[in-house]
Backbone as CSV, one residue per row, in Angstrom:
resi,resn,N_x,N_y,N_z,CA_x,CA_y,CA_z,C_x,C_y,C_z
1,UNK,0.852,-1.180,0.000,0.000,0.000,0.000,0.894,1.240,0.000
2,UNK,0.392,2.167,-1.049,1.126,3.420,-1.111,0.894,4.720,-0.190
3,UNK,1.648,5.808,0.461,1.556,6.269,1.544,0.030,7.478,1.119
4,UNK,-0.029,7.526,-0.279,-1.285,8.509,-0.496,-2.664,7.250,0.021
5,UNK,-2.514,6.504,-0.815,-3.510,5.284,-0.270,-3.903,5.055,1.326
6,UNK,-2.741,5.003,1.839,-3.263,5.034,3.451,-3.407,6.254,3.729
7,UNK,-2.864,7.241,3.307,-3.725,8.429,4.014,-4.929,8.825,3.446
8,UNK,-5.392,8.131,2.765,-6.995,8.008,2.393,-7.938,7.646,2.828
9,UNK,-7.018,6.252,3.343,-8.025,5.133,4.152,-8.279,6.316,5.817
10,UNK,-7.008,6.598,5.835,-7.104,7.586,7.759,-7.628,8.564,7.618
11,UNK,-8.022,9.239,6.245,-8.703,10.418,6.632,-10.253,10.460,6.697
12,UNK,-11.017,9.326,6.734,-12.190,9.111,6.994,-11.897,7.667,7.812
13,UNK,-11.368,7.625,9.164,-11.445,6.749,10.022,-12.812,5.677,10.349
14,UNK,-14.029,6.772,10.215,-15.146,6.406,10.766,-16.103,5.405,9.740
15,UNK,-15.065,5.119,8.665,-16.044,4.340,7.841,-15.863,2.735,8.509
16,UNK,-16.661,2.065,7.439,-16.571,0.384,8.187,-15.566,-0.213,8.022
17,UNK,-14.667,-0.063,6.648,-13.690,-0.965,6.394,-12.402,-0.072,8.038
18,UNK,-12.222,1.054,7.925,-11.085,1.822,8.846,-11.877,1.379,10.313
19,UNK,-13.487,1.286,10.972,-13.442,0.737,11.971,-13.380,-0.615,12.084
20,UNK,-13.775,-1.437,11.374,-12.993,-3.176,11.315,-11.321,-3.199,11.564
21,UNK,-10.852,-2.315,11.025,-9.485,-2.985,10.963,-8.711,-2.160,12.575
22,UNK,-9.227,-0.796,12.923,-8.878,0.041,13.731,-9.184,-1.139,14.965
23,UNK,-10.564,-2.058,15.493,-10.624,-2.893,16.182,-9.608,-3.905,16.414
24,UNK,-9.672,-4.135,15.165,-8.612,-5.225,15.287,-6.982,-5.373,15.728
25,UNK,-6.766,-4.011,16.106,-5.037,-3.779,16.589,-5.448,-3.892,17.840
26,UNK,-3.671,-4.279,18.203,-4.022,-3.965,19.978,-3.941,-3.325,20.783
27,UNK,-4.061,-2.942,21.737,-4.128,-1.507,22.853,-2.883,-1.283,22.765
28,UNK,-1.921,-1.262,22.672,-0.526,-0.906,22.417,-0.470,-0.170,21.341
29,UNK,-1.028,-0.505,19.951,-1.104,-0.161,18.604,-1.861,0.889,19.147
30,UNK,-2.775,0.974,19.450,-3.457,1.778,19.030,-3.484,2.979,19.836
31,UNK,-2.795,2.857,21.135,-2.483,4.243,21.953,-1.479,4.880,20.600
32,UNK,-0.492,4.087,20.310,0.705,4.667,19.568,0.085,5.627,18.568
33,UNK,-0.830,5.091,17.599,-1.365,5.508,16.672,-2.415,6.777,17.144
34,UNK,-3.020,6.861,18.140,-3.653,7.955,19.090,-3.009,8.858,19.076
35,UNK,-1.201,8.613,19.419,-0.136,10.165,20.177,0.102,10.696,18.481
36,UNK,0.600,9.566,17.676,0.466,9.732,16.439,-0.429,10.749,15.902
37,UNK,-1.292,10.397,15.546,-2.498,11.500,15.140,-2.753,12.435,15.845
38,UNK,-2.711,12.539,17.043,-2.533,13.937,18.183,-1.490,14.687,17.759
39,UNK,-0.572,14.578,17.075,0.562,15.065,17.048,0.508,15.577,15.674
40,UNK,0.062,15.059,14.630,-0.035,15.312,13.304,-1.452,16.253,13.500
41,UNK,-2.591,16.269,14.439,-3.272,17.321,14.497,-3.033,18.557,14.554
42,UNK,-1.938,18.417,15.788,-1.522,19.877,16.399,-0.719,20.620,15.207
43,UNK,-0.173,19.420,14.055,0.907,20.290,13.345,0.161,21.220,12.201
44,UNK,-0.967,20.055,11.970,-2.102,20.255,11.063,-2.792,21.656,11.850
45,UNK,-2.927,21.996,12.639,-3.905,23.161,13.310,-2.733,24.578,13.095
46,UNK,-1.272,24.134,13.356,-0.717,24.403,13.333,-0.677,25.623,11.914
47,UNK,-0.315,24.862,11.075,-0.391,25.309,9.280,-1.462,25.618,9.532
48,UNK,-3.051,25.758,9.359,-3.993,26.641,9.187,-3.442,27.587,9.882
49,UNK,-3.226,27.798,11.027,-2.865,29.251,11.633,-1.794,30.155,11.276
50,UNK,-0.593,28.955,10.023,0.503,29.967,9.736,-0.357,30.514,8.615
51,UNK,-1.203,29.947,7.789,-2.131,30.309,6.854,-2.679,30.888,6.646
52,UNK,-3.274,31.607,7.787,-3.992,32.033,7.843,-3.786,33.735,8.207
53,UNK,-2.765,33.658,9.058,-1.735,34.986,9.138,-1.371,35.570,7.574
54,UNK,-0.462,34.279,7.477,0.055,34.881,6.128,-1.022,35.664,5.172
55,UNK,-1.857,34.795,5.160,-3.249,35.854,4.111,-3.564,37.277,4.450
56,UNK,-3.615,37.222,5.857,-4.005,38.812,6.408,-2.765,39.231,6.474
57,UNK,-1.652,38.591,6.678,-0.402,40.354,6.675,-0.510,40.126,5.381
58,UNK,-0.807,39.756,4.442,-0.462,39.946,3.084,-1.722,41.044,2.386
59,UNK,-2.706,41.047,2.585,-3.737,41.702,2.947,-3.543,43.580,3.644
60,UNK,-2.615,43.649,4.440,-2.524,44.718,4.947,-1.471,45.590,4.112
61,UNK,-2.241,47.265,3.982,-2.194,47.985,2.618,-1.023,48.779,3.325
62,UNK,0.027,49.176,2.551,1.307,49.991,2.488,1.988,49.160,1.915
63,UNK,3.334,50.234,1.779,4.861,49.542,0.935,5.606,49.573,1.967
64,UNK,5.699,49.608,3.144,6.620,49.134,4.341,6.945,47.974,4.177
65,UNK,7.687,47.391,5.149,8.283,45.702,4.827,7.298,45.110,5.502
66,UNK,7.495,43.428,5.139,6.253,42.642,5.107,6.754,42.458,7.006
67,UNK,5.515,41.772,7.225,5.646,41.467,8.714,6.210,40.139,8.915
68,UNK,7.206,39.736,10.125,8.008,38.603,9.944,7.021,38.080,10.812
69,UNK,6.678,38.214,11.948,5.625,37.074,12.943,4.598,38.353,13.347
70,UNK,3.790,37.067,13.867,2.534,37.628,13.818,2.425,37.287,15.775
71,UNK,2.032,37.753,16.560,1.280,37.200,18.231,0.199,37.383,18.460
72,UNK,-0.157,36.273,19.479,-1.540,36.076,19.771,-1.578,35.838,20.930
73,UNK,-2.116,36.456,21.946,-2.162,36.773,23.630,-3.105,35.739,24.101
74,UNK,-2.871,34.937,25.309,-4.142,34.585,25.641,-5.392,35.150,25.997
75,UNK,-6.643,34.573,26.534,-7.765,35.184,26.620,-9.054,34.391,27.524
76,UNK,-9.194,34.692,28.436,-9.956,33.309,29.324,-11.115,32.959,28.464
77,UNK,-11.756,31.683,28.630,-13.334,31.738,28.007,-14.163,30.774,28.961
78,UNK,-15.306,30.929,28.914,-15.939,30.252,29.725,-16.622,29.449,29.303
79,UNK,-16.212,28.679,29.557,-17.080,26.611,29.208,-17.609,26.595,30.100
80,UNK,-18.796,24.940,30.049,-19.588,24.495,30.788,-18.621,24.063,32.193
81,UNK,-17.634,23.838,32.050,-16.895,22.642,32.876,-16.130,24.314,33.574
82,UNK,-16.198,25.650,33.477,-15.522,26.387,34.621,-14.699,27.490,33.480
83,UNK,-14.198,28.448,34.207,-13.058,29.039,33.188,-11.626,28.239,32.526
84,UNK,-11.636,28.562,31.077,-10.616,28.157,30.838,-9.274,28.825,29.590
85,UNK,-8.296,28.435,29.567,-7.273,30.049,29.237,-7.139,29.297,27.258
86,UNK,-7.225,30.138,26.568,-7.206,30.077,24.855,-6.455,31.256,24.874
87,UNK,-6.234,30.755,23.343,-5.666,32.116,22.751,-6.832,33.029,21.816
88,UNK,-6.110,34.190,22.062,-7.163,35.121,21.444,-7.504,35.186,19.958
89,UNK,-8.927,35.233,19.257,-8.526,34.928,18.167,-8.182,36.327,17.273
90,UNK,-7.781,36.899,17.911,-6.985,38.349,17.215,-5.822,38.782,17.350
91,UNK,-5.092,39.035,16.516,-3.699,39.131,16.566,-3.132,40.453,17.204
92,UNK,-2.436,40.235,18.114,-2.286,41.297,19.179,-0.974,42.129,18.503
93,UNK,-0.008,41.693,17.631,0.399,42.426,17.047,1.273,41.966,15.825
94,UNK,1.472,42.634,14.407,2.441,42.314,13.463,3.462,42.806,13.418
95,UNK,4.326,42.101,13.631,5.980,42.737,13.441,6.870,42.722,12.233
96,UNK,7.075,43.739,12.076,8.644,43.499,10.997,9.892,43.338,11.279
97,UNK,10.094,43.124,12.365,11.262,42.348,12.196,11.126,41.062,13.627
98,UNK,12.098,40.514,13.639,12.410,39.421,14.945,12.443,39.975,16.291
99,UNK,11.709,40.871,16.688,12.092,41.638,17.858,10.576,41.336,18.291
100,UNK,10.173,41.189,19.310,9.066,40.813,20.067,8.562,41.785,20.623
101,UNK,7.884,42.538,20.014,7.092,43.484,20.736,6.709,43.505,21.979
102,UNK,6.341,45.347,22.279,6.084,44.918,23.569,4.534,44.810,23.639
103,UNK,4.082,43.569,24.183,2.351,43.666,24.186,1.776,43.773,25.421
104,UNK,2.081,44.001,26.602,1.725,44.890,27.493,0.293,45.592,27.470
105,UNK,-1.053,45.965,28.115,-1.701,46.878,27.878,-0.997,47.988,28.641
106,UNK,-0.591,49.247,27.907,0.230,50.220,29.113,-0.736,50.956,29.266
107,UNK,-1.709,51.748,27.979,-2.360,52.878,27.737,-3.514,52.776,27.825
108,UNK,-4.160,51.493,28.360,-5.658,50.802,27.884,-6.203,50.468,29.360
109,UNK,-7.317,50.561,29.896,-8.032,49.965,30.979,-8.647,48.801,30.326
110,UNK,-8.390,47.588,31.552,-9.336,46.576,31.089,-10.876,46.647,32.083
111,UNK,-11.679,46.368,30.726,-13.090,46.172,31.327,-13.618,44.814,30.878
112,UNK,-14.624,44.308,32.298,-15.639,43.101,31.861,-16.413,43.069,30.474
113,UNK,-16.299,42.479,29.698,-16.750,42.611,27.951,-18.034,41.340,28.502
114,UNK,-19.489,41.625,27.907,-20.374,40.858,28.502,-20.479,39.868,27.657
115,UNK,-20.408,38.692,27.756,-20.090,37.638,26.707,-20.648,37.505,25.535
116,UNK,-22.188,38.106,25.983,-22.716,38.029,23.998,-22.217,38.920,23.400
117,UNK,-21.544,40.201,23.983,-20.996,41.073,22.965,-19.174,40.819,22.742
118,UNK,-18.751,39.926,23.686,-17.388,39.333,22.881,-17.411,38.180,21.704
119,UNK,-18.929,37.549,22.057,-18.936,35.902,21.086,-19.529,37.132,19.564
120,UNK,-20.375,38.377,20.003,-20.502,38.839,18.770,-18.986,39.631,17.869
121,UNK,-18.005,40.394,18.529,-17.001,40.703,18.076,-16.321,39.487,17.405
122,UNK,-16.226,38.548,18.160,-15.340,37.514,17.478,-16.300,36.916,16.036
123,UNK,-17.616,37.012,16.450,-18.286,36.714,14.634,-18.102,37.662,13.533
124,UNK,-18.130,39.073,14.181,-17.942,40.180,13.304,-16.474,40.461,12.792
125,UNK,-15.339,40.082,13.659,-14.086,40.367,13.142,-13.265,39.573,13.147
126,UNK,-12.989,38.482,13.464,-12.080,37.002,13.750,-12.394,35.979,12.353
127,UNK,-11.139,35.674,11.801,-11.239,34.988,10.693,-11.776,33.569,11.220
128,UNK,-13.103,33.023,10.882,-13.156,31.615,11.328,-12.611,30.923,11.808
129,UNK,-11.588,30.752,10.492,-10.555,29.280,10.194,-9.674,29.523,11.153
130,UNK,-9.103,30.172,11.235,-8.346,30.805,12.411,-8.887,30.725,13.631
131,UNK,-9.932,31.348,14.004,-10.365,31.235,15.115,-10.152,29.382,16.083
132,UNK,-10.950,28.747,14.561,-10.786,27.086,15.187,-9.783,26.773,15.182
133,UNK,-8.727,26.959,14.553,-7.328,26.565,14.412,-6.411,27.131,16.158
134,UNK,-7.074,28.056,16.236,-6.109,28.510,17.806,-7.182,27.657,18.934
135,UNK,-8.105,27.517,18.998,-9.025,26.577,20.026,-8.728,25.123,19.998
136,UNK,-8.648,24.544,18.532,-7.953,23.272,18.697,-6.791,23.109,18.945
137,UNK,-5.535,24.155,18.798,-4.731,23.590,19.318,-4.089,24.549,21.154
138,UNK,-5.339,25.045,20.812,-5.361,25.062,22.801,-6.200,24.337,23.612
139,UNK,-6.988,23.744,22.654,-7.418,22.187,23.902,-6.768,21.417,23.375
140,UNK,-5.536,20.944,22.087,-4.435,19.855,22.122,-3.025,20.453,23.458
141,UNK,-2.676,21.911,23.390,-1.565,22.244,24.192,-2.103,23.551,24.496
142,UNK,-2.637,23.149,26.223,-3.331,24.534,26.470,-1.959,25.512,27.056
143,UNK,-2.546,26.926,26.880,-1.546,27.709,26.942,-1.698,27.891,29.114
144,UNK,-0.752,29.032,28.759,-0.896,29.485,30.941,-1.093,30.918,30.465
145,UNK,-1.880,31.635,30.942,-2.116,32.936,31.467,-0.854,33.481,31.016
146,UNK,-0.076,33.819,31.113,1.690,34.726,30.695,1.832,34.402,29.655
147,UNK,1.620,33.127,28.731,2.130,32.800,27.160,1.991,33.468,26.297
148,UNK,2.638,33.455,25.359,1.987,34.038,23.835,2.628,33.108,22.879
149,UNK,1.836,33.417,21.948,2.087,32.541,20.672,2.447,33.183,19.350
150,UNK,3.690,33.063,19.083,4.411,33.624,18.166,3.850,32.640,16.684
151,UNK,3.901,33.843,15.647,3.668,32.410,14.071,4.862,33.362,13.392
152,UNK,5.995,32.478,13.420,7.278,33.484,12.364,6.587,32.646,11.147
153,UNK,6.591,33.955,9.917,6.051,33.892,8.654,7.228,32.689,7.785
154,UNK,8.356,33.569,7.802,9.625,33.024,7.250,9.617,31.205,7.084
155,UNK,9.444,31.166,8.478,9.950,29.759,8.941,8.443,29.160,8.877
156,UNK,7.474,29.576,8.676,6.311,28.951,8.796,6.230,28.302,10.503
157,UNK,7.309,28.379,11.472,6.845,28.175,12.933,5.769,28.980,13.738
158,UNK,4.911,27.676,14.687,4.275,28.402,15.414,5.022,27.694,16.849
159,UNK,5.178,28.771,17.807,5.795,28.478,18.719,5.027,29.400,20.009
160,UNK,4.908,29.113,21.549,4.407,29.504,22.306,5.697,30.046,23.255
161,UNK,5.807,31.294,23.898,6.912,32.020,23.697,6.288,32.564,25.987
162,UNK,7.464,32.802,26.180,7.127,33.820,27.356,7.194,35.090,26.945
163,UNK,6.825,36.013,27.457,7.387,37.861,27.882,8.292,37.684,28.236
């Protein structure tokens, strides 16, 4: 079997022939194949989000130099199961060069935003694809309160960074 062929058969797991045979391995196999695909998710969530940058700094109007990474701050949200910490789905800032901005609020008061009018901002201004792309891979590798998440354009890396 050729490697396009099996990734045919894995990308619709849920059919009968992929759950017959998925049964049939053994709990050993099949944790492996679990971290496996967990891992090829995150890389996969990963690329939509360098993707998705790249479109919008490419998108943004002047002849200045292009932006090398893009950051994304965390942002609490509230699930059924209690508060819990994501990244924001708005990009807190574009840089041109390798130097890490400072993202700090210095000049800004924070206020309580009442949730139907943050779930409406994020419909009105947050690129979808993006949006799901930073939620899945903050319930695959949730972030902490202090993180940020760097996407260098160049390198196509997404990497989760301190201040």
């Amino acid at each position: 079997m050729k490697h396009e062929e099996l990734a045919a058969l894995l990308a619709e797991p849920t059919t009968p022939l992929m759950r017959a045979a998925l049964r049939t391995l053994p709990p050993k196999t099949l944790e492996t194949l679990a971290t496996v695909a967990d891992q090829a998710a995150e890389q996969g969530w990963r690329q939509v989000i360098v993707d998705r940058v790249r479109a919008f700094a490419d998108e943004q109007p002047g002849d200045g130099s292009q932006a090398v990474a893009a950051y994304f701050t965390t942002t609490e949200q509230r699930t059924g199961s209690g508060m819990s910490v994501g990244w924001s789905p708005f990009i807190a800032a574009l840089a041109p060069s390798e130097e890490m901005p400072d993202l700090r609020h210095t000049e800004s008061t924070a206020r309580m935003v009442p949730v139907g009018e943050a779930a409406r901002a994020e419909e009105d201004f947050a690129d979808p694809r993006l949006t799901e792309a930073l939620q899945r891979l903050a319930s695959l590798d949730p972030p902490a309160h202090a993180d940020v998440l760097r996407v260098h354009l160049p390198t196509s890396r997404v990497t989760r960074v301190k201040p």
